[in-house]
N, C-alpha and C positions, 0 to 999 in steps of 0.2 A: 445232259440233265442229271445222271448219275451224279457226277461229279458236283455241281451245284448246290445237289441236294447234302453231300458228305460235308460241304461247309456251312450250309445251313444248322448242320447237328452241331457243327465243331462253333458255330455262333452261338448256341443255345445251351454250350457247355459253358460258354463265358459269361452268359450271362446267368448263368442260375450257377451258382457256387456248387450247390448240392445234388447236382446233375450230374454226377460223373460219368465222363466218357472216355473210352482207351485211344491216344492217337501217338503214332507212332511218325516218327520226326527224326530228323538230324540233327538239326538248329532251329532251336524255337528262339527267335528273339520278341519280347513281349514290354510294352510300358508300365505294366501290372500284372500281377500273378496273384491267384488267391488260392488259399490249401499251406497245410502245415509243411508243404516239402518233405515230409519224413521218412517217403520213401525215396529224393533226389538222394543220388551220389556224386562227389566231388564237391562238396560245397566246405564252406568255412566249418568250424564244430560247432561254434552258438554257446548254447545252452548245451549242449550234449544230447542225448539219443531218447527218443520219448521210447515208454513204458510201454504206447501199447499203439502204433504209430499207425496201424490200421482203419482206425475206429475213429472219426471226426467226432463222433459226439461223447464217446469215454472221457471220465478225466483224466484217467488216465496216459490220454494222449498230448495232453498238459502238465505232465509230472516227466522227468527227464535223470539222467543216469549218465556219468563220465567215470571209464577206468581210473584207479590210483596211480598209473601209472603213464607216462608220457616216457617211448622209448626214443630216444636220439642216437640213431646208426653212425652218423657222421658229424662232421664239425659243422656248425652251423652258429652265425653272429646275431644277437637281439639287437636291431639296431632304428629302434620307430620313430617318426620323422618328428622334427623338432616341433612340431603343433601340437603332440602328442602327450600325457602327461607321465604315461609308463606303458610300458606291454607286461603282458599277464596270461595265463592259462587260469582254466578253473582244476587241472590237474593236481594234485597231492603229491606226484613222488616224480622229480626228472632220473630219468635213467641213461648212463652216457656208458653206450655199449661201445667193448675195442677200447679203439684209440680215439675215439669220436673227445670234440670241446665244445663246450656251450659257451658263448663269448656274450657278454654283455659290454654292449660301447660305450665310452669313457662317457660320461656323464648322463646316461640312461638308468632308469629303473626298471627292472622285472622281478613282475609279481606272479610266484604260484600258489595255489588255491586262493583265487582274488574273490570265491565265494565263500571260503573260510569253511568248508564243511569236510575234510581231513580229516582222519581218525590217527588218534597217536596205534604205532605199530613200537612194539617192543622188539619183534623178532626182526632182525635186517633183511629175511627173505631175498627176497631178488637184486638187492645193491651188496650184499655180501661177495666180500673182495672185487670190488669194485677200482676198477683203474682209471676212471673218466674224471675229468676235470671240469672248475666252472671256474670260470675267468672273469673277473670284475673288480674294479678300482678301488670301488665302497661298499658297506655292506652295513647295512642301520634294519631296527628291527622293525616293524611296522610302521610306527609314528614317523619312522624319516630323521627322529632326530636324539635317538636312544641306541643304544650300544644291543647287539643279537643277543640273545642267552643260547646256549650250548649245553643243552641238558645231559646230555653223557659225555660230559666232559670234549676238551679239544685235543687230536692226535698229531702230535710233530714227526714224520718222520728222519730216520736218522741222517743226521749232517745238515739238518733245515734249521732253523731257525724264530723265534718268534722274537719282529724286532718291534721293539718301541724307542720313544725318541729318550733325549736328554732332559732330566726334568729335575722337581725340588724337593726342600725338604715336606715344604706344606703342600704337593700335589706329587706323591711318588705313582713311577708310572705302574708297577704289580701292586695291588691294592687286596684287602679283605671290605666284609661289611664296612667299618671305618677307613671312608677314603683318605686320612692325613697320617698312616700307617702303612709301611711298606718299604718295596725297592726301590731304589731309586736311582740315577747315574747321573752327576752331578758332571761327568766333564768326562772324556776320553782315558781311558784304562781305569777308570775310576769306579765302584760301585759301593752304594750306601743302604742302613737300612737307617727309617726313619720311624718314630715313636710318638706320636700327638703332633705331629708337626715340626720337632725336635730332633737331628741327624745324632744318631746314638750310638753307628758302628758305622768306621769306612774299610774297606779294603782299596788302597790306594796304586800308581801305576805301578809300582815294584812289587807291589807285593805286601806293604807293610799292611799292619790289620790296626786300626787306633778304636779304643771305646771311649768315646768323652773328647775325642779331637780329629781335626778333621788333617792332620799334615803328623803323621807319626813318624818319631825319628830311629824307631828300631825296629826290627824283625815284627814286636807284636809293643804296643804301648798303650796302660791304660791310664788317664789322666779324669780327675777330679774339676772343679772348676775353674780352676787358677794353674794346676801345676802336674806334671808327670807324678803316679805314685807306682807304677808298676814298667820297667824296660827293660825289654829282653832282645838283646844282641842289636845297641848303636854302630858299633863296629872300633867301640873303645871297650863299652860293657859288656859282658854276655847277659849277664842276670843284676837288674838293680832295684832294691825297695826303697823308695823316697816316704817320707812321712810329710809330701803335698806341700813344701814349701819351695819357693822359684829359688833360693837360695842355696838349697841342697842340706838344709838345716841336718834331717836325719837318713841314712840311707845304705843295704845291706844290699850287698851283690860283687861282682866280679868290678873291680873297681883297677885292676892289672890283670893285661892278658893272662892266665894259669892260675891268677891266686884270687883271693875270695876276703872280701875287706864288711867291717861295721862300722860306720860314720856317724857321727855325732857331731851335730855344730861346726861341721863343715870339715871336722880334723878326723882326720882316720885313728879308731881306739884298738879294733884287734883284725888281725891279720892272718890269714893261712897263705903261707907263700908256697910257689911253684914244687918247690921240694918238702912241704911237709909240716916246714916249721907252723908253731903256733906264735903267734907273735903279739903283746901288751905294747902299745906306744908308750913309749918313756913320759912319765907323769901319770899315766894311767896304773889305776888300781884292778886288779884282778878280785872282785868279793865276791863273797859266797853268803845267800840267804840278803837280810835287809840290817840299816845300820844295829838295832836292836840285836842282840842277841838273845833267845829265848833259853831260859834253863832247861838243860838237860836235853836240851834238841839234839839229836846226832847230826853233825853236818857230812855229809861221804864227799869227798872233794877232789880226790884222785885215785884212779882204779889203773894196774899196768897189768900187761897181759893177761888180759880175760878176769882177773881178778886175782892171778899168782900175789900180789901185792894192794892192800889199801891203807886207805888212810881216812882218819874222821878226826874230827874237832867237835867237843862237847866244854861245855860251861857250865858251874855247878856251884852254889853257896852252900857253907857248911857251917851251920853251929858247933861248939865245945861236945868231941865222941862222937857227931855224926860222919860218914863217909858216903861215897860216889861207889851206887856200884854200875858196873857193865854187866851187860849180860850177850855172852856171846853164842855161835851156833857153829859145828861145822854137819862134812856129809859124810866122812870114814875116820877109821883110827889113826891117818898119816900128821903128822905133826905139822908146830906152828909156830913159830916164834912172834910172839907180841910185845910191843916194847910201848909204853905210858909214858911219854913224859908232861911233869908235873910242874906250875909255879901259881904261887898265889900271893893275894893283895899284898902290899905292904902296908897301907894306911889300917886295914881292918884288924892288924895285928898289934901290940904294946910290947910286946917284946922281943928284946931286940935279938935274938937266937931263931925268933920266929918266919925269918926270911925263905920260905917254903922254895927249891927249886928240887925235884928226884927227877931221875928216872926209876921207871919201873920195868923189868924185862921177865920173860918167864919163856919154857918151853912147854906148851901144850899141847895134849891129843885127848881125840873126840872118842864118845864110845868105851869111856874109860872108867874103873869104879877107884882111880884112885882119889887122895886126898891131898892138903897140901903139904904132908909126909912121906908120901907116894914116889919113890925111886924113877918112875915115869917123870914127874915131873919136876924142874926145878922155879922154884918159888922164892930161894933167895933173892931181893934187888942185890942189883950192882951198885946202884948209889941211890942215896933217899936224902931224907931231909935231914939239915942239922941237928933235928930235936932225938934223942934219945927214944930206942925200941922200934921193932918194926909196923910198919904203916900197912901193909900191905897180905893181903889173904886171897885167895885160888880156891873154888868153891865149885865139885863137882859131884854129882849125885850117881853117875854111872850114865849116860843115856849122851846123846848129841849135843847139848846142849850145857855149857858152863858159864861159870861169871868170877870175875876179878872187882874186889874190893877195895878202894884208896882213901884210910881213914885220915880227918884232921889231924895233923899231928901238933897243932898249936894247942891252946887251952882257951882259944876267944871262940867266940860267935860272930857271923856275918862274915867267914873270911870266905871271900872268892877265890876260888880255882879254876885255872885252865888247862884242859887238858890238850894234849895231842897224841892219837893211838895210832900205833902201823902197825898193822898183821904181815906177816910173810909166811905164806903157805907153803911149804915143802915141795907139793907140786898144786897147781891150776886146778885140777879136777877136787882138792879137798874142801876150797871155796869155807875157811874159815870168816866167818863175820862178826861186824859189831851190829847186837840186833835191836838192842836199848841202852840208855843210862835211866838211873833213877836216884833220889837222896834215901839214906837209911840212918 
């Protein structure tokens, strides 16, 4: 009767929900169950762990709570049967302690926090130095059909890799905001960047680097729209500047192994060969300045050892009593020999004595008060002009700085003269100059 009556209670428990009674069991097997379970153990997670699980009529016991964290000791495969549309935790953080994998199979999805209620964590806390892996095929970001974001950035470590495939100029595969800008790999040892769509630097399979072309035939080659204007080491040139025409119109570089060429119209004009020489191609002019000659411009034209020696050409018209002066400079009292020489027009002259060719020579020092009576210096020319009396005056104040005067010696107006001056300095360190001309 006991007995009977213990079932009697345990019927009266099922059928009034709010009846609770304590029965202690092995195996309950039941076709319905009523009550939150929240005190069962070994069951699925659910919803996670109520607040207050005691208490039926709390809301509490309808308000629910899951750790951040899902620890993984061991290797374990996601792998939910093809009916299935994805597996999912409502967990925030997997955690792959050891040597433990989380394997997700080849065309499944898993979703963590499938409730989306994860708080961003700055600090790495508990995945700090983390060795656990997750293994998966594809990896899209919510939608399924967008690329993940990676908010602190992505870690390669060393000797890995990050690969992508072979792609264009208008879809390069390393991109910025503007996807038709970027990296790109156009073919096997090949890599490009790309600019609006537009391939604007290859680095090609050898090595060679082209800006503006996509097959460079030197070390580094930049080309223009039509034509090479920059090549450096074809394995003819080392260094060559084209002026952009497929012709070879104009072009400055190593044009012979050692020596060093300027190309004009196809034909080589100057030249530094292997040993030094300077070299004009026969027919060519060597000019200095533009066809015009300006008056009184000093042209400096050649300078030999540091400046032990120079040389200028200056231009100059002269009315009836005017002259050319020079005004020269050095840096000590060490001497100088200057040598002028002189010719002028023939048309601008009428007569016929007037046919101007001197030289002018003089020895000068700097720092000096003499005059051009001055035992210092000598001021006679060697040779002057056919016309009667001398032409020529040495004009020094005492200080660094002196000037040589080369008067008309005609009696016309409008006669041109041309001069040519060479200084020879004693030694290199006195660095006499020519510093002006002017008319007087």
């Amino acid at each position: 009767m006991s007995r009977a009556r213990n079932l009697a209670g345990f019927g009266s428990a099922v059928t009034n929900p709010q009846n609770p009674v304590n029965v202690r069991l092995g195996i309950v097997t039941a076709i319905e169950y009523y009550g939150d379970g929240s005190n069962l153990t070994g069951t699925p997670g659910g919803l996670g762990t109520s607040l207050l699980p005691d208490d039926l009529t709390s809301p509490l016991n309808k308000i629910y709570y899951t750790d951040a964290n899902l620890t993984i000791g061991s290797t374990i495969t996601v792998d939910p049967p093809a009916s299935a549309s994805a597996a999912y935790t409502q967990y925030t953080n997997i955690v792959l302690q050891g040597d433990a994998d989380l394997i997700v199979g080849d065309g499944d999805d898993f979703i963590p926090d499938i409730l989306g209620i994860g708080t961003d964590v700055d600090a790495p806390g508990i995945l700090a130095n983390g060795e656990g892996k997750v293994r998966v095929d594809n990896i899209t970001d919510k939608s399924g059909v967008k690329a993940p974001k990676f908010p602190y950035g992505l870690a390669v470590s060393a000797g890995a890799a990050v690969s992508v495939g072979y792609s264009t100029e208008a879809a390069p595969s390393l991109v910025g905001v503007d996807t038709t800008t970027g990296v790109f790999f156009p073919s096997a040892g090949n890599i490009s960047i790309s600019n609006n769509s537009s391939e604007s630097v290859r680095v090609s399979g050898v090595g060679s680097v082209g800006v503006g072309t996509t097959n460079p035939q030197g070390t580094v080659e930049i080309q223009n729209s039509t034509s090479p204007i920059l090549r450096i080491g074809d394995g003819t040139r080392n260094v060559e500047l084209r002026g952009g025409s497929t012709t070879q119109n104009a072009s400055v570089g190593t044009e012979y192994a050692g020596s060093f060429s300027i190309i004009t119209n196809n034909t080589e004009r100057l030249s530094i060969s292997t040993n030094g020489n300077v070299n004009v191609s026969t027919g060519s002019t060597l000019q200095l300045g533009d066809d015009s000659i300006t008056l009184n411009e000093v042209y400096r034209y050649e300078e030999i050892a540091g400046g032990a020696i120079k040389k200028y050409y200056v231009r100059d018209t002269l009315n009836a009593g005017q002259l050319t002066r020079f005004v020269f400079t050095g840096t000590d009292r060490t001497s100088a020999m200057i040598t002028i020489n002189a010719t002028g027009s023939w048309t601008a002259s009428d007569t016929a004595s007037n046919h101007v060719a001197a030289q002018f020579m003089s020895r000068v020092f700097t720092n000096s008060s003499g005059t051009s009576s001055d035992n210092a210096t000598v001021t006679t020319p060697f040779a002057f002009t056919y016309s009667s009396g001398s032409h020529y005056a040495f004009n020094n104040s005492g200080g660094f700085g002196y000037s040589i005067d080369i008067t008309n010696p005609t009696g016309d107006d409008g006669v041109q003269f041309f001069y040519e001056v060479i200084i020879q300095n004693a030694i290199p360190s006195s660095q006499h100059s020519l510093v002006s001309s002017t008319t007087a």
